[in-house]
Structure formats: C-alpha cells, structure tokens
N, C-alpha and C positions, 0 to 999 in steps of 0.2 A: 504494500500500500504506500502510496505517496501521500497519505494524509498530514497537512502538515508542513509539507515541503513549499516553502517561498523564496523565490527567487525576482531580485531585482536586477532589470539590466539597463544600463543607462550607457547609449551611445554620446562620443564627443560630440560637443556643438562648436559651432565659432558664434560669439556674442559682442558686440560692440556696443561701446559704452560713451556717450557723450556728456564732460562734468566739467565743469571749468575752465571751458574754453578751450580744451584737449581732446580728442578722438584715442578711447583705448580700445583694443583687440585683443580678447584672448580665448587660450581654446580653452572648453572646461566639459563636464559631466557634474556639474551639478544640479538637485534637484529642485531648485527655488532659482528664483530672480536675487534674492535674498542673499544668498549661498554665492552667487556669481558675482554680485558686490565685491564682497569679501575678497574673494577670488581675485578680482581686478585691484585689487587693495584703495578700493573705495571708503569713506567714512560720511555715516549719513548723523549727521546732528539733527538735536531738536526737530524743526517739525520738515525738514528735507525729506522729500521724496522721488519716488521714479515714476516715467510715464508710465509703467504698468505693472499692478499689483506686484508685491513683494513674495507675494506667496503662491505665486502661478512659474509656472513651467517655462525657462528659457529656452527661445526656439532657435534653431540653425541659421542663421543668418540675421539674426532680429538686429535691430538697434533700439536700446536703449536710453531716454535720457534722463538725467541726475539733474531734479529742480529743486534747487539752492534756497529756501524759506529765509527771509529774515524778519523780524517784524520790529517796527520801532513806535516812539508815542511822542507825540509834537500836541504841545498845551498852547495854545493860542489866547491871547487876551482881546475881545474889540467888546469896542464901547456899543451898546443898545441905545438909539435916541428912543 
C-alpha cells in the first residue's frame, strides 16, 4: 500500500523581481512569492508589498514588483474666516 506516501515536486522557475529601481533575476523552486523574496535577498518593511499575493505560486517567467509603502503626517494650520 502507498497509503501515506506524499510526494512534493517543484520544478525551477526563473522569477524576476523589480525593487528599487533595479531589475533582479533568479532561478528558484520555491513555493510562495514569499519564499522567492527571500531568495532574491529582498527585504519587505512595514506595510511594502508585491504586485501579487505573497502567498500564491511563483510562475516561470512572471515579473514581479516590490511596492515600497511609506507613509508620513503633514499638520497644517489655516485660519477659518
């Protein structure tokens, strides 16, 4: 009986990654968008994210891109006649 038996096979992809102004390429097997970050030695701060889900499936040829959040708070004074 094979009950039981699981088997994961994950071919290489090529993934391209656009973050700062820089174009990266790399080949990976991994199984998140998430994972292939990393991979690309990406770092996502605070509320940065990618054009697509982190936790979906890097496809062979995709591009990728890395949007940069920042947020800031500007206090204005004007006078009400």
């Amino acid at each position: 009986s094979r009950g039981g038996l699981d088997l994961d096979v994950r071919t290489e992809r090529t993934v391209t990654f656009m973050a700062d102004g820089r174009e990266r390429t790399i080949r990976t097997n991994a199984a998140t968008v998430r994972e292939a970050v990393a991979e690309a030695g990406l770092v996502l701060r605070g509320q940065d994210t990618t054009s697509v889900p982190l936790d979906s499936f890097p496809r062979d040829g995709q591009t990728i891109s890395v949007l940069r959040i920042t947020g800031s708070k500007e206090v204005r004074e004007e006078a009400i006649p």
